[in-house]
C-alpha positions as CSV (number, residue, x, y, z in Angstrom):
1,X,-1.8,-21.4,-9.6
2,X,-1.1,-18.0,-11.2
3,X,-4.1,-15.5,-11.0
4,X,-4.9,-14.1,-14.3
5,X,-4.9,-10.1,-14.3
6,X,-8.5,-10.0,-15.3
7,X,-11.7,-9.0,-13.7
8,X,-13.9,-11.2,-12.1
9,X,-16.7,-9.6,-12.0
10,X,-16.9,-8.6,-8.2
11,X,-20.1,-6.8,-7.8
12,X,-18.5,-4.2,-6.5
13,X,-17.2,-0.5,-8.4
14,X,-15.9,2.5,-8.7
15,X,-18.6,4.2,-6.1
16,X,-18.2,1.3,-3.9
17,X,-17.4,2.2,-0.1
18,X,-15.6,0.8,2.7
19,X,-19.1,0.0,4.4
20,X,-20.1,-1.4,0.9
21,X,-17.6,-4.1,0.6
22,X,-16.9,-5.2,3.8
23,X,-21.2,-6.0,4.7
24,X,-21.3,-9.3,5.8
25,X,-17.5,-9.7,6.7
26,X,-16.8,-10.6,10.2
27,X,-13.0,-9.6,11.3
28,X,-14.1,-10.5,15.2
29,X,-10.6,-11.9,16.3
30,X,-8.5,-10.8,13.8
31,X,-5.4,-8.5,14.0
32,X,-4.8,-6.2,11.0
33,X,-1.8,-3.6,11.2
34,X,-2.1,0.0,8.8
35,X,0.4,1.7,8.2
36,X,-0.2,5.4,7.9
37,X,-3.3,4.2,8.9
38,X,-4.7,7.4,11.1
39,X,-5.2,10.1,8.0
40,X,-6.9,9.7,4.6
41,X,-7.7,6.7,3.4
42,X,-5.7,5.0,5.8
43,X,-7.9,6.2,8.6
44,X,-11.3,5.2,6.6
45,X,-9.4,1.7,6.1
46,X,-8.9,1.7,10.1
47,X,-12.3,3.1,10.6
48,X,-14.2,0.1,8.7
49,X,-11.6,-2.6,9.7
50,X,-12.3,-2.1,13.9
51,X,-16.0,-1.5,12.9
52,X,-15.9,-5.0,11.3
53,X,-14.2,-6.6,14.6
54,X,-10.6,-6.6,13.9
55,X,-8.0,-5.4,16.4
56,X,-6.1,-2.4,14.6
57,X,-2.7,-1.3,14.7
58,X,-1.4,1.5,13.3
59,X,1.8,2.6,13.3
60,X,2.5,6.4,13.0
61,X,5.9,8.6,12.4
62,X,3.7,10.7,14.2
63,X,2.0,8.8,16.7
64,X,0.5,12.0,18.7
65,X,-1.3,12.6,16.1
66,X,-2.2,9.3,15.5
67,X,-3.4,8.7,18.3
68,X,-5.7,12.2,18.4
69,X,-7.4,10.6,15.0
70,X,-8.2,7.6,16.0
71,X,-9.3,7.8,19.3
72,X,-12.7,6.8,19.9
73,X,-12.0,3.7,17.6
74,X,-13.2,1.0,19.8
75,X,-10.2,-1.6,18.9
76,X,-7.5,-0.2,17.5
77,X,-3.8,1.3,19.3
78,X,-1.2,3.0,17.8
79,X,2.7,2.7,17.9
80,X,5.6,4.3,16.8
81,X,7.1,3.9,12.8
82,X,9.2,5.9,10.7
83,X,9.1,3.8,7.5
84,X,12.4,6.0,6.2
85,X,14.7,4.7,9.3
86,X,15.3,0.7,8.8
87,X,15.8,1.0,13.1
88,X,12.3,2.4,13.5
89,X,10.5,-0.2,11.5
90,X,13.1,-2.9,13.1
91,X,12.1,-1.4,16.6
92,X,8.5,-1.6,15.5
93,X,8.7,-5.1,13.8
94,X,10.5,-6.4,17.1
95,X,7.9,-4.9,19.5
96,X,4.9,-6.6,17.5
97,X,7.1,-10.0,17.4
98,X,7.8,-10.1,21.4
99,X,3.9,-10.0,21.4
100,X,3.3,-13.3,19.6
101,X,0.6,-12.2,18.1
102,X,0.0,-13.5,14.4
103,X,-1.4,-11.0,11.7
104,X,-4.2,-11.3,9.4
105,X,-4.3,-8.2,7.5
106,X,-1.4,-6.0,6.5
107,X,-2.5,-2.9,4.5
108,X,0.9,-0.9,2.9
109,X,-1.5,2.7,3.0
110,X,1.1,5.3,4.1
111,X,3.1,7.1,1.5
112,X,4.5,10.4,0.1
113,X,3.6,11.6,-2.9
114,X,6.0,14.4,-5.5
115,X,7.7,16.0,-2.5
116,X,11.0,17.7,-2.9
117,X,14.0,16.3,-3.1
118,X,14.8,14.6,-0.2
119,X,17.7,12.2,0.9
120,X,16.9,9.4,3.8
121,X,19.2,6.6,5.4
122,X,22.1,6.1,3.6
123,X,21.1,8.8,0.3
124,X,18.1,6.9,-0.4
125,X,15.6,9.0,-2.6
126,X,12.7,9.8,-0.1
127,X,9.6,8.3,-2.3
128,X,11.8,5.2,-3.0
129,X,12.6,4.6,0.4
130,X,9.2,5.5,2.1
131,X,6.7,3.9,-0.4
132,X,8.7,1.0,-1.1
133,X,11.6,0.1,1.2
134,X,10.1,1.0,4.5
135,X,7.2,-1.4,3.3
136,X,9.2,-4.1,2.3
137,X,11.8,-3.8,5.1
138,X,8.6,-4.2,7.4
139,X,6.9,-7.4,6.0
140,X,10.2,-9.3,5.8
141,X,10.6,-8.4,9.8
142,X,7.0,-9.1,10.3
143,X,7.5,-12.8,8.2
144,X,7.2,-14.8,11.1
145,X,3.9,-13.6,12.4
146,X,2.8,-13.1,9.1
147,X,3.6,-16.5,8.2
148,X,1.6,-18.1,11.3
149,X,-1.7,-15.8,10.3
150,X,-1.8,-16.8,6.8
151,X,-2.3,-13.0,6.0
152,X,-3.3,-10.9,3.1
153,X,-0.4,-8.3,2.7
154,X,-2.0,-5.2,0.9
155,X,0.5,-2.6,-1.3
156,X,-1.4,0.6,-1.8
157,X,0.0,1.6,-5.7
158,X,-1.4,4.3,-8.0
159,X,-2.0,4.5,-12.3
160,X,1.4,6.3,-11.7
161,X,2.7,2.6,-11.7
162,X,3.1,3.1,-15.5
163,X,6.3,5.0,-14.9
164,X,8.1,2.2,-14.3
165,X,11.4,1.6,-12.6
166,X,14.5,3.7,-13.0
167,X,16.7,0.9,-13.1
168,X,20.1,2.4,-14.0
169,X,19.4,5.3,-11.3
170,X,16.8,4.3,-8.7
171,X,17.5,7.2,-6.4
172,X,18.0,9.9,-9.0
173,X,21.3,10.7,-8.2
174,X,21.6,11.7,-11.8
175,X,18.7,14.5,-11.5
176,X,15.6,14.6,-9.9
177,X,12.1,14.6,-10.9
178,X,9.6,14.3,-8.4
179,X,6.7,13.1,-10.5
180,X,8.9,10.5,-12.3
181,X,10.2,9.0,-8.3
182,X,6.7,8.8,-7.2
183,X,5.5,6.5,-10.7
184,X,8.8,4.4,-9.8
185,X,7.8,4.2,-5.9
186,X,4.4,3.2,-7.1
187,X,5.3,0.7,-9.9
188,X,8.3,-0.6,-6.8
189,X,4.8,-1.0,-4.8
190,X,3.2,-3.6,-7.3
191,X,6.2,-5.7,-8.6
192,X,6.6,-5.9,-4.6
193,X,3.3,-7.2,-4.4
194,X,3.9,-10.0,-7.5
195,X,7.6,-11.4,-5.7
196,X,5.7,-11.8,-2.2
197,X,2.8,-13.6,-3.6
198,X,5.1,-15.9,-5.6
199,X,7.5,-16.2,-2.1
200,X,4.5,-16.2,0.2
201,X,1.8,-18.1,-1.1
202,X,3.5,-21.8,-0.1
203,X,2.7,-20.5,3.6
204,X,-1.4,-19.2,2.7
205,X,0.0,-15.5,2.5
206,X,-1.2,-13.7,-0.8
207,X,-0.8,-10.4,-1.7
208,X,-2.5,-8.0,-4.0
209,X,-1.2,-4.2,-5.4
210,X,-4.1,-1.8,-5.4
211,X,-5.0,1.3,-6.9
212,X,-7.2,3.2,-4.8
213,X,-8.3,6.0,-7.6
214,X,-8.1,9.8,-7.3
215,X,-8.9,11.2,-4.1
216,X,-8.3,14.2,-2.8
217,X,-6.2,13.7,1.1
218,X,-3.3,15.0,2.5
219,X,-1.7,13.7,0.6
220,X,-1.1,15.9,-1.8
221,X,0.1,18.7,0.7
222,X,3.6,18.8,-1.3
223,X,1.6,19.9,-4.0
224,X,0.8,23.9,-4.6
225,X,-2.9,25.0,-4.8
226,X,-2.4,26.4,-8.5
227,X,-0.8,23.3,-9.3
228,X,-4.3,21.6,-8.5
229,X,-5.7,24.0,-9.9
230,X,-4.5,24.2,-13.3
231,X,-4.6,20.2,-13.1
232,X,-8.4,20.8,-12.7
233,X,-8.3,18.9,-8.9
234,X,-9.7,21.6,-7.3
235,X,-11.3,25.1,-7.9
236,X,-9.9,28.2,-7.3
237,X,-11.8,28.1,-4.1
238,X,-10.1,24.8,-3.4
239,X,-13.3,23.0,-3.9
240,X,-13.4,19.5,-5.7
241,X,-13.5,20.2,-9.5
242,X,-13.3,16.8,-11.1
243,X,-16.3,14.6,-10.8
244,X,-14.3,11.4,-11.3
245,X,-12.8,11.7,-7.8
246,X,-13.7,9.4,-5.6
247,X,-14.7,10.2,-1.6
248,X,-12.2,8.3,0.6
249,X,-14.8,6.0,1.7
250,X,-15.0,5.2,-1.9
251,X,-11.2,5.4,-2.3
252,X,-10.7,3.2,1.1
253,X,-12.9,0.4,-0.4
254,X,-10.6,-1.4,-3.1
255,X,-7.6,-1.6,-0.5
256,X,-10.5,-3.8,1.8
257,X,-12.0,-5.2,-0.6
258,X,-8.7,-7.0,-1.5
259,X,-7.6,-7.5,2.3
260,X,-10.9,-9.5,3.4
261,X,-13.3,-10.6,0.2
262,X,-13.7,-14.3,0.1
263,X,-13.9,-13.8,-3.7
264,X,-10.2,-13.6,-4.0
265,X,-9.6,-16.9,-1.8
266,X,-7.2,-19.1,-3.6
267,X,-5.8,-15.6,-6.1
268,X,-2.4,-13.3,-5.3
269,X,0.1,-11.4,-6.8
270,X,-2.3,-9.3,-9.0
271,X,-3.2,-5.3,-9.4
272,X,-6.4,-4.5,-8.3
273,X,-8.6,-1.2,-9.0
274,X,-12.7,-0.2,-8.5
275,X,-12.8,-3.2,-6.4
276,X,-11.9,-5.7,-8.6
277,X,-8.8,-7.3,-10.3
278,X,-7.5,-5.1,-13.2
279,X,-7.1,-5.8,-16.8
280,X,-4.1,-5.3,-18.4
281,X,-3.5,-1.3,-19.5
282,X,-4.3,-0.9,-23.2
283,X,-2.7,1.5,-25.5
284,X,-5.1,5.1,-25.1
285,X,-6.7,4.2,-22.2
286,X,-7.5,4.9,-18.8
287,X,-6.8,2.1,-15.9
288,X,-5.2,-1.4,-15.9
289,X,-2.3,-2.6,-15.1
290,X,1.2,-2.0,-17.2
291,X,2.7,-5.1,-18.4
292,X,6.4,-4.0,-16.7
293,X,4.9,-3.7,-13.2
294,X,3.5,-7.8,-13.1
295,X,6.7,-9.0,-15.1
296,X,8.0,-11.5,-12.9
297,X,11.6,-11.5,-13.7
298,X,11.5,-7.2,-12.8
299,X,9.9,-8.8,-9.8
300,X,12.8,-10.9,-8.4
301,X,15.0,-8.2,-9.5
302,X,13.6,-5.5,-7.5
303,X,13.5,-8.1,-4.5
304,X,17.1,-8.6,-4.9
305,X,17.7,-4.7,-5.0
306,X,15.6,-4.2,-1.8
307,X,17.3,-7.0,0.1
308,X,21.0,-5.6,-1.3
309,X,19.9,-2.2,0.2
310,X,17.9,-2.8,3.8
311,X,19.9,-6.0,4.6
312,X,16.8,-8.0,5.3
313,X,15.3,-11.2,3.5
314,X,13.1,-13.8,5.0
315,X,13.0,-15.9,2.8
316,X,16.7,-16.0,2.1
317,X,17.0,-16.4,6.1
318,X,14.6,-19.2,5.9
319,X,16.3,-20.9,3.3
């Protein structure tokens, strides 16, 4: 059955936390991977997932580093992942297989936000490739144990989704923009979520596309202080400046809530914000979820463009 894209009246809000929605929850047993999972939000997510009892993964570009942030994490261990090389999230995909471990949880945090321009694998726009491809190149490897665990897969989006998809020009080879790739990365990031829930959900897996709300992490370190600045972020002594930022604990909570609440047992494929399911974007406002970026048929389409370009489909293997 489809989910409708409308709140359900979760309990839970915009000053929810990660400790807020995930009371009660058990995880003892369960393995969750997080990708970029060791900075930001992604390290609150991995924070309140181990404290809940599931084993965490997190796979890092930078896995030094990883590894300094989360030490002290009773259940979680790092591993290597550069979700801009298809051979590093193969390598990573094949290690976790040889394992035979299933997966409960997969929570699509990392991501790069308005950097340069920057060219990856075969010319691939770096925002496209990162936010997007890496992501879906990494679930199709991971389908089998996926598959076994039932999972919740988890795409981290943004309001950018409104953007929408450069069709015609994907990897602005015809001029770049880098707030216009980041809205397409983001909206790539929900219709991914709507394809895999409509693939997936024959096998228990659902997925959801969250938007996590403003917070201030790294990252936004391809952005200049004055830029911040003038967009009222921050204060000229890089303080926070806008009250309707939320703390990452608050910022972490949505991505949970929709990775472990039994009040979305039975629902997929929808876009999530302030801890509940979204309603659909009106015309003036703040929040929701644009109608382009749960369109079905864009969907499909940007499932056949990502198979066309990484070479892998599960589901087209399977069949």
């Amino acid at each position: 059955m489809t989910t409708l894209q409308h709140k359900i009246g979760s309990g839970f809000g915009a000053r929810s936390t990660a400790d807020d929605v995930l009371s009660g929850i058990d995880l003892s047993g369960s393995t969750a991977i997080v990708t970029g999972g060791y900075s930001g939000l992604g390290l609150e997510t991995t924070r309140a997932l181990a404290d809940a009892g599931a084993r965490v993964i997190v796979p890092a570009r930078r896995r030094a580093a990883a590894q300094k942030a989360v030490k002290g994490i009773d259940g979680v261990e790092t591993d290597d992942l550069d979700l801009s090389d298809l051979e590093s999230v193969h390598g990573f995909a094949d290690r976790f297989l040889a394992t035979g471990r299933t997966i409960d949880i997969v929570i699509n945090n990392a991501g790069v936000m308005a950097c340069p321009e920057t060219r990856v694998g075969p010319g691939w726009e770096a925002q496209f490739a990162t936010n997007h491809l890496g992501h879906y190149a990494l679930i199709n490897r991971l389908w089998p144990a996926i598959a076994r665990g039932g999972a919740r897969v988890v795409a981290v989006s943004s309001g950018a989704h409104g953007m929408g998809m450069h069709w015609d020009d994907p990897h602005f080879e015809r001029g770049y923009d880098r707030w216009e790739a980041y809205g397409q990365a983001k909206a790539a990031n929900v219709l991914f979520a709507v394809e895999l829930d409509a693939l997936g959900r024959d096998a228990g897996v659902r997925a959801f596309a969250v938007h996590p709300g403003s917070i201030l992490t790294p990252l936004q370190r391809h952005l200049a202080k004055a830029e911040m600045v003038d967009a009222g972020w921050i204060d000229e002594q890089g303080n926070p400046a806008d009250p309707t930022f939320k703390t990452p604990g608050q910022g972490a909570a949505t991505q949970l809530w929709a990775a472990t609440s039994p009040q979305l047992a039975g629902m997929g494929g929808v876009y999530c914000e302030d801890c509940d399911i979204a309603e659909p974007a009106a015309e003036g406002t703040e929040g929701g979820v644009h109608a382009h970026a749960t369109d079905p048929e864009q969907a499909a389409r940007l499932w056949a463009l990502s198979a066309e370009l990484t070479g892998v489909d599960a589901f087209r293997a399977a069949a």
